[in-house]
N, CA, C and O atoms as CSV, one atom per row, in Angstrom:
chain,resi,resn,atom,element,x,y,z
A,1,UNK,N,N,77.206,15.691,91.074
A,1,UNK,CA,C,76.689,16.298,89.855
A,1,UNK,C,C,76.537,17.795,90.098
A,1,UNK,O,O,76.060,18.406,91.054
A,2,UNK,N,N,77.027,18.163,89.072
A,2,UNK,CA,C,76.903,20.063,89.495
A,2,UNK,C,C,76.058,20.824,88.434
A,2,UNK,O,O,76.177,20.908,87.211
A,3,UNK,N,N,75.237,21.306,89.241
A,3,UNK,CA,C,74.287,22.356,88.152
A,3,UNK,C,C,74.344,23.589,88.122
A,3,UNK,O,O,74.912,24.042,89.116
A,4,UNK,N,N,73.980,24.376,87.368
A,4,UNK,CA,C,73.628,25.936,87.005
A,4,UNK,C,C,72.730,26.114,86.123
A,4,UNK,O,O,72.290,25.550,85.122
A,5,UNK,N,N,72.480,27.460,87.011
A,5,UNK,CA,C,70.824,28.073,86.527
A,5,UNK,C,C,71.204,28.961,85.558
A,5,UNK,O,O,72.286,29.379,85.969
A,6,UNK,N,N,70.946,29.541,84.437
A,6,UNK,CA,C,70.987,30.711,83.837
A,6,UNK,C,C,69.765,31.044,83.682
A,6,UNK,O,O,68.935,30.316,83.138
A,7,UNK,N,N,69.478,32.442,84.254
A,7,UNK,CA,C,68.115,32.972,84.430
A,7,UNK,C,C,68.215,33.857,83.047
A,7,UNK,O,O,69.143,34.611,82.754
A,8,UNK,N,N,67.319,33.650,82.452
A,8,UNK,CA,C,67.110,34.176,81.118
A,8,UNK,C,C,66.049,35.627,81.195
A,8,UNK,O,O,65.713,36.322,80.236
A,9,UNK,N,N,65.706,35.790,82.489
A,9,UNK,CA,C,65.024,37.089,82.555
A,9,UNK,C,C,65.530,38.522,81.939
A,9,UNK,O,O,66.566,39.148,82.163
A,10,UNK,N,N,64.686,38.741,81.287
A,10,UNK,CA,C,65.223,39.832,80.134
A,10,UNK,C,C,65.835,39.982,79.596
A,10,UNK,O,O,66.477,40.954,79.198
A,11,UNK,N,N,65.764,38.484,79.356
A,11,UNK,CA,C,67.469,38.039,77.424
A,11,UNK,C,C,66.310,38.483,76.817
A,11,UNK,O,O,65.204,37.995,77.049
A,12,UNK,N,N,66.620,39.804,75.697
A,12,UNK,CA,C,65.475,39.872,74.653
A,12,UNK,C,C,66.107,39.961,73.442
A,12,UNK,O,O,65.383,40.346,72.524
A,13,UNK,N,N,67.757,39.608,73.051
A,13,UNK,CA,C,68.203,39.305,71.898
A,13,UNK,C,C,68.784,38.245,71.656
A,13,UNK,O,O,69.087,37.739,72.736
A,14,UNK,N,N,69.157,37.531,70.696
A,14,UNK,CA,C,70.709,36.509,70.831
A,14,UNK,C,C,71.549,36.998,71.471
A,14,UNK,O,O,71.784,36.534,72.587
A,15,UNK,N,N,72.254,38.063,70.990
A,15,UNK,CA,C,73.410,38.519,71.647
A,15,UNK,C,C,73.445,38.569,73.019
A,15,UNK,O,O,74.516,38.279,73.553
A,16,UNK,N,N,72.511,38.874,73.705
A,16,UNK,CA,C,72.101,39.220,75.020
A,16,UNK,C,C,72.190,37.608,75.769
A,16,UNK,O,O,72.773,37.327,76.817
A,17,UNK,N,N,71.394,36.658,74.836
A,17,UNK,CA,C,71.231,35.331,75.346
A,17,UNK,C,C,72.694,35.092,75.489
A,17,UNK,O,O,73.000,34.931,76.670
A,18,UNK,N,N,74.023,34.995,74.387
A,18,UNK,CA,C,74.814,34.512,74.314
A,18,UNK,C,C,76.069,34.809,75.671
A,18,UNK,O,O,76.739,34.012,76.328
A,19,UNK,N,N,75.990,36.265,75.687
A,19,UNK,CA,C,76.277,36.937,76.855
A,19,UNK,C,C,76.299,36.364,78.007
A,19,UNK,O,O,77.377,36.096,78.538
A,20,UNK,N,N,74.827,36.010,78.734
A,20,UNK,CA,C,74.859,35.500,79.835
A,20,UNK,C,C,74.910,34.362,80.074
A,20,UNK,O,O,75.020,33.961,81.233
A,21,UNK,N,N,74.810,33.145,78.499
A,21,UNK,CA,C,75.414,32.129,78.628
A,21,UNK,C,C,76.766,32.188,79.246
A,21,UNK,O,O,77.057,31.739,80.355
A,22,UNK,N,N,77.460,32.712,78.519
A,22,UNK,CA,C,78.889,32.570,78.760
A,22,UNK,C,C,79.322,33.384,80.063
A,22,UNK,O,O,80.426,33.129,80.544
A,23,UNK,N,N,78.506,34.355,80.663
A,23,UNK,CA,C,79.065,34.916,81.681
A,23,UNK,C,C,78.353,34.187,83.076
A,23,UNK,O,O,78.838,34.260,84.205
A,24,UNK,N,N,77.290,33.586,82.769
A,24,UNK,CA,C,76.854,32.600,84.187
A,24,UNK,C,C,77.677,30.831,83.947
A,24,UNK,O,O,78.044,30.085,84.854
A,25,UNK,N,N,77.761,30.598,82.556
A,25,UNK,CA,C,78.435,28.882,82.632
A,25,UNK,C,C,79.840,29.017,82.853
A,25,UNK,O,O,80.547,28.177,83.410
A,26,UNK,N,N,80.256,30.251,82.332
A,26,UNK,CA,C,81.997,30.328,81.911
A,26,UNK,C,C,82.081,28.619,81.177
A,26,UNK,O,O,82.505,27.671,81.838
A,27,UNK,N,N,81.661,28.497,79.919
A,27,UNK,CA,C,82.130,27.491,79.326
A,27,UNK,C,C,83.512,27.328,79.453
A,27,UNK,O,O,84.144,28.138,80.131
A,28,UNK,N,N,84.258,26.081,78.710
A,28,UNK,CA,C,85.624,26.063,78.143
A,28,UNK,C,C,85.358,26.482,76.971
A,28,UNK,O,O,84.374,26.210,76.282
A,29,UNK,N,N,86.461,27.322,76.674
A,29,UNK,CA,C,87.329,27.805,75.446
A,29,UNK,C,C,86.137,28.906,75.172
A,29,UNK,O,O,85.808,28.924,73.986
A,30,UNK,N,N,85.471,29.761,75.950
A,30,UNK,CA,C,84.673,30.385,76.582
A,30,UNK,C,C,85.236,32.112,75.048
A,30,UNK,O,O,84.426,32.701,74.332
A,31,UNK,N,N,86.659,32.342,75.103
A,31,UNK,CA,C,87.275,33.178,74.403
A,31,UNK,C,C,87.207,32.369,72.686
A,31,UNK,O,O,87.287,33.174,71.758
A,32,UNK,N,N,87.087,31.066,72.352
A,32,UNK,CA,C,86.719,30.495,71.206
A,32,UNK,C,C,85.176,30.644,70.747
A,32,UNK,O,O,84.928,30.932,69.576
A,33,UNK,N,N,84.142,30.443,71.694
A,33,UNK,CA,C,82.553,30.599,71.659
A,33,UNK,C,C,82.570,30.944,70.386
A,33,UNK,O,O,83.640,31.530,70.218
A,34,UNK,N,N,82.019,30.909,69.461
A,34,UNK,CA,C,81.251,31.569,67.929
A,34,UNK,C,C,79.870,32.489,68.448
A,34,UNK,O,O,79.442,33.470,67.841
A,35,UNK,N,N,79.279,31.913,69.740
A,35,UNK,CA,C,78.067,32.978,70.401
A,35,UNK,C,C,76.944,32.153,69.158
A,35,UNK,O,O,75.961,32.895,69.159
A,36,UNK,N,N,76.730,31.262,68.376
A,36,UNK,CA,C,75.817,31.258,67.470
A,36,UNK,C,C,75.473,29.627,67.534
A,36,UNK,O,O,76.269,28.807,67.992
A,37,UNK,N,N,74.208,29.301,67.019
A,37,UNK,CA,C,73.539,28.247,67.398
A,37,UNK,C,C,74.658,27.199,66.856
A,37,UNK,O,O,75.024,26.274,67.582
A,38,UNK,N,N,75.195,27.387,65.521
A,38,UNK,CA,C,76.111,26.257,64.962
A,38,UNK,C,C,77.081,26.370,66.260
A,38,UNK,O,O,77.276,25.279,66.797
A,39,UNK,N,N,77.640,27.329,66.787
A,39,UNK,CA,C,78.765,27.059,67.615
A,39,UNK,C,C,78.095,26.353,68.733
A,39,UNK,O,O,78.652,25.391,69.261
A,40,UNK,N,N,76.634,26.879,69.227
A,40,UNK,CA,C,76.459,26.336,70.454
A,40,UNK,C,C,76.280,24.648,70.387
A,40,UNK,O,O,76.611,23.922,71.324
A,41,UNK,N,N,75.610,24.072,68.921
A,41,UNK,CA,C,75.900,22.690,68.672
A,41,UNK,C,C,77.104,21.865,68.851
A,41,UNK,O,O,77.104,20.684,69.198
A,42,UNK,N,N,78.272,22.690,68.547
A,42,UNK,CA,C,79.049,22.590,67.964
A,42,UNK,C,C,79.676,22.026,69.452
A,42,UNK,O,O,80.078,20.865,69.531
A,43,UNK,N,N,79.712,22.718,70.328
A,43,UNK,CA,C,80.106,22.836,72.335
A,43,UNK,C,C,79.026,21.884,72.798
A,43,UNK,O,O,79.525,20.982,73.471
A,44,UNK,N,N,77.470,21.758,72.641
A,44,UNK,CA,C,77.187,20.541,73.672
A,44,UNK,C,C,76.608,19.338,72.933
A,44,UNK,O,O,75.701,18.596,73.308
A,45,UNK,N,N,77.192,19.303,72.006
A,45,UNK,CA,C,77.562,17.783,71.112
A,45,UNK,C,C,78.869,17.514,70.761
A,45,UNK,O,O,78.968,16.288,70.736
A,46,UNK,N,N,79.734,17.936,70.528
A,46,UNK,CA,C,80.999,17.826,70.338
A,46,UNK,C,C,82.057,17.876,71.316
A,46,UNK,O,O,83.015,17.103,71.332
A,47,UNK,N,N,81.803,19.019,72.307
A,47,UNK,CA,C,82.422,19.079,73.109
A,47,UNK,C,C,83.697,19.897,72.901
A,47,UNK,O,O,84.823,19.774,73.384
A,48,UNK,N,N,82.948,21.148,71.657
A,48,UNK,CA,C,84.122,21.778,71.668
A,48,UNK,C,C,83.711,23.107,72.463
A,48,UNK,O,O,82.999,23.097,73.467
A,49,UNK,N,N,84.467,24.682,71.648
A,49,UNK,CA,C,84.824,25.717,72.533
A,49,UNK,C,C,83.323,26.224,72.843
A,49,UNK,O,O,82.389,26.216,72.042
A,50,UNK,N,N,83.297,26.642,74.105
A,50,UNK,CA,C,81.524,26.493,74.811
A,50,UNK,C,C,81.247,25.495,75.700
A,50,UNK,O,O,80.450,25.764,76.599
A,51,UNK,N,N,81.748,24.354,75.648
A,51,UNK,CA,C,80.860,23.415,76.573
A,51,UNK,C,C,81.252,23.621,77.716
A,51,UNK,O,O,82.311,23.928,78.262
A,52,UNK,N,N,79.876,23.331,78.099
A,52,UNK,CA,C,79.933,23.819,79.808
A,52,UNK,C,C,80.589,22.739,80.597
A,52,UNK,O,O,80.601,21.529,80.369
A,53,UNK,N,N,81.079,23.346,81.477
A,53,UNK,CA,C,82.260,22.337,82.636
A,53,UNK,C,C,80.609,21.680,83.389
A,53,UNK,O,O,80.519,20.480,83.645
A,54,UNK,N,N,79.717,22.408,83.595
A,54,UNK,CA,C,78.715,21.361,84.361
A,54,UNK,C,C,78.252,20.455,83.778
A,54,UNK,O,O,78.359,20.191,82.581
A,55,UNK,N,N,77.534,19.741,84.830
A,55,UNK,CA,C,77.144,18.682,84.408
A,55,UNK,C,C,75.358,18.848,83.885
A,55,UNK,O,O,74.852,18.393,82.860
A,56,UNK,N,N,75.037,19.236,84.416
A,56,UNK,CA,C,73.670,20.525,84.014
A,56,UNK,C,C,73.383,21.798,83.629
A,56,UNK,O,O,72.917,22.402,84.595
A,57,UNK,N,N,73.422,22.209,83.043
A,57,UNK,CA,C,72.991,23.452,82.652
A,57,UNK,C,C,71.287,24.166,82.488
A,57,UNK,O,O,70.904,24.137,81.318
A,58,UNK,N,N,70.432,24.676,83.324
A,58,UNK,CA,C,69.032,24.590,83.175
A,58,UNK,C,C,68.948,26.319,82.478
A,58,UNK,O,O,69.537,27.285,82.961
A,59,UNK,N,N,68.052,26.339,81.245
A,59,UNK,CA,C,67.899,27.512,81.460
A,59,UNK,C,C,66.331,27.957,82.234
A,59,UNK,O,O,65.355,27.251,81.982
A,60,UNK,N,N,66.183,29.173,83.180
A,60,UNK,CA,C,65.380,29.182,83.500
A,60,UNK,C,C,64.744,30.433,83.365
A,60,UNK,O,O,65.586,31.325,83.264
A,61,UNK,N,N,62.772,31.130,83.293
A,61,UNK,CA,C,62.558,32.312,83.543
A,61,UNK,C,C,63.146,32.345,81.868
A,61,UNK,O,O,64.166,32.968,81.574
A,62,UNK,N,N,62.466,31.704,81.021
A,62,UNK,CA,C,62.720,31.809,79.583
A,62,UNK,C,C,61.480,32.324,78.664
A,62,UNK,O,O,61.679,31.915,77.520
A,63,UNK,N,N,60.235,33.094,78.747
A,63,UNK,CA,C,59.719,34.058,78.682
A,63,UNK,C,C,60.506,34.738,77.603
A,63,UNK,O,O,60.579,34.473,76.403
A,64,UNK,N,N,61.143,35.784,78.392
A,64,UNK,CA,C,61.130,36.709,77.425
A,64,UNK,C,C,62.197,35.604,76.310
A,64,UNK,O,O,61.787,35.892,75.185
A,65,UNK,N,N,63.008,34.827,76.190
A,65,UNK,CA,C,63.869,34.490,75.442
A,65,UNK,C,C,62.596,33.532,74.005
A,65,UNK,O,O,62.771,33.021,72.899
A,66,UNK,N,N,61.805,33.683,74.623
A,66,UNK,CA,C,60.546,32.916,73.659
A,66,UNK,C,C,59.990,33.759,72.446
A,66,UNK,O,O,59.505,33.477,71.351
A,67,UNK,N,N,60.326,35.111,73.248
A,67,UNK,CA,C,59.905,36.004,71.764
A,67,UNK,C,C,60.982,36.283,71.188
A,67,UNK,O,O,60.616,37.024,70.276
A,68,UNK,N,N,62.395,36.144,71.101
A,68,UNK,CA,C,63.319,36.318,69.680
A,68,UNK,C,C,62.879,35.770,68.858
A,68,UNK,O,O,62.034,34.879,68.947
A,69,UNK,N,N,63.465,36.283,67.712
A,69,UNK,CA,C,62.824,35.863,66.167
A,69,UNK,C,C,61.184,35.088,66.186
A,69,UNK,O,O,60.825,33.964,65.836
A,70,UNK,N,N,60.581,36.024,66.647
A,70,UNK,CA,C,58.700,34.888,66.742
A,70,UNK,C,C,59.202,33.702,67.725
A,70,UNK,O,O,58.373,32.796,67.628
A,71,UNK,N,N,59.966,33.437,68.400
A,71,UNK,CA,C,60.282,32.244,68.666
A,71,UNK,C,C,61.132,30.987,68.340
A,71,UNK,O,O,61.492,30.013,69.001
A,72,UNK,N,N,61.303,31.386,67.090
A,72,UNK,CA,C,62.056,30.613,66.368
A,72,UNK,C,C,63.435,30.440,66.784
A,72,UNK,O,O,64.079,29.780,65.968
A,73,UNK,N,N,63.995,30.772,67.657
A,73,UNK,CA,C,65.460,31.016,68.484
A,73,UNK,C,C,65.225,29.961,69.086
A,73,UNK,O,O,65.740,28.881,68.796
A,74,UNK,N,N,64.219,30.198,70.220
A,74,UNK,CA,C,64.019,28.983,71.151
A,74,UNK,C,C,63.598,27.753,70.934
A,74,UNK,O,O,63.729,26.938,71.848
A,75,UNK,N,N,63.167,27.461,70.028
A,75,UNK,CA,C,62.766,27.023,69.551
A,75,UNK,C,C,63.964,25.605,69.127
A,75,UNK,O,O,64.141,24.452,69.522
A,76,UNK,N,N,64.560,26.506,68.136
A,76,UNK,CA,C,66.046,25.586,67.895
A,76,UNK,C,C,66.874,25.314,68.790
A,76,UNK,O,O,67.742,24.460,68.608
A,77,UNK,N,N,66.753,25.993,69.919
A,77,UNK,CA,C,68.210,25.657,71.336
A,77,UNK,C,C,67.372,24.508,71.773
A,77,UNK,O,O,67.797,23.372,71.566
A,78,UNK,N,N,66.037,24.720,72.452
A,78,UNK,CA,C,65.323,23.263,73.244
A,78,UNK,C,C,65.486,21.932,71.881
A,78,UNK,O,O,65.342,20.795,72.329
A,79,UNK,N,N,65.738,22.006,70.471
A,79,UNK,CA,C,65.762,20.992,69.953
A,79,UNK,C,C,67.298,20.598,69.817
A,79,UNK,O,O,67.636,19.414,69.810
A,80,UNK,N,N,68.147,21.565,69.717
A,80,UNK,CA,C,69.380,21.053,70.087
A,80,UNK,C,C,69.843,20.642,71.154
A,80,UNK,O,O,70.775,19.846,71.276
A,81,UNK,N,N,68.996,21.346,72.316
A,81,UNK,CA,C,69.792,20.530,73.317
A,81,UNK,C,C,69.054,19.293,73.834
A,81,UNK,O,O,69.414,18.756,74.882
A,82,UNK,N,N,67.967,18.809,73.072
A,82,UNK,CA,C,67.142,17.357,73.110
A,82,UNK,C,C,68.058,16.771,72.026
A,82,UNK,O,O,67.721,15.587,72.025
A,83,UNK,N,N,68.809,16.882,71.308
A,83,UNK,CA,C,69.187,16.047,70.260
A,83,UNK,C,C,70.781,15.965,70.555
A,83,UNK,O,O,71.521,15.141,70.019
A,84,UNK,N,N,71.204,16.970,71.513
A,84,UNK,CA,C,72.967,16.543,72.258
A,84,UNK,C,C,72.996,15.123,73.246
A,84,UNK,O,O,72.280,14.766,74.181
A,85,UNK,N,N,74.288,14.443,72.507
A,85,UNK,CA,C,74.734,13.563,72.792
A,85,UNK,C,C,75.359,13.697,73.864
A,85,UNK,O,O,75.430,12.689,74.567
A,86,UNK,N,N,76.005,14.940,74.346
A,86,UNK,CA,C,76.925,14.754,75.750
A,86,UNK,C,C,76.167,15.820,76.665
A,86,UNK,O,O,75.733,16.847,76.144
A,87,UNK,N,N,76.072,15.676,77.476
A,87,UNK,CA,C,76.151,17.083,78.797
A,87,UNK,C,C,74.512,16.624,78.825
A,87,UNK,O,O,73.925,15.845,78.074
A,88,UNK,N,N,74.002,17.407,79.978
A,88,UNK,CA,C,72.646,17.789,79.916
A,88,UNK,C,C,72.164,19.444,80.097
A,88,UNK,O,O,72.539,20.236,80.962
A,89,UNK,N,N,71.199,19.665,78.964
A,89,UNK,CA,C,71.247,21.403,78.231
A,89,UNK,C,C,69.353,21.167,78.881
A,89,UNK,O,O,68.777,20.113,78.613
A,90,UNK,N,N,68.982,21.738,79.302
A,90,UNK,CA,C,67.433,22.070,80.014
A,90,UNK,C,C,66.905,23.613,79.714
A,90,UNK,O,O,67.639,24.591,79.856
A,91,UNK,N,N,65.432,23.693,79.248
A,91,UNK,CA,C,65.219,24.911,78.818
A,91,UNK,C,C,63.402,24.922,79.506
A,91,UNK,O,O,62.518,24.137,79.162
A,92,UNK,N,N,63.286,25.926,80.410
A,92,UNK,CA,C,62.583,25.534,81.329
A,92,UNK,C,C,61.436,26.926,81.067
A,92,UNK,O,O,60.440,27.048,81.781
């Protein structure tokens, strides 16, 4: 089983979050990504462009990623990735 950490220390935008998603998981179809919550559903339930080749993905040191939008960012990734059917998505 193979894991990765993405340290979320001083993601303080989406864009920023989406960034180091893709530059610490290197998803597949990584150049397809949409970078946006529908896309990120879209990759670890479906299994399309985004999903991570691991078998874990943890995010960790998620602080600052707690204050985008009031929270409301994080908010929706920890419920999407409790409600994905494939992979395991961790938000720590």
């Amino acid at each position: 089983m193979s894991t990765v950490d993405v340290d979320c220390t001083g993601v303080t935008t989406e864009e920023a979050f989406w960034d180091r998603y893709v530059y610490i998981v290197k998803p597949h179809g990584a150049e397809f990504f949409g970078r946006n919550l529908d896309a990120f559903w879209d990759a670890i339930d479906g299994g399309g462009p985004g999903f991570p080749e691991q078998d874990v993905v943890r995010f960790i040191n998620t602080d600052d990623l707690k204050r985008i939008k009031g929270g409301s960012f994080y908010k929706t990734l920890c419920e999407l990735a409790k409600e994905s059917r494939c992979g395991v998505v961790t938000f720590e």
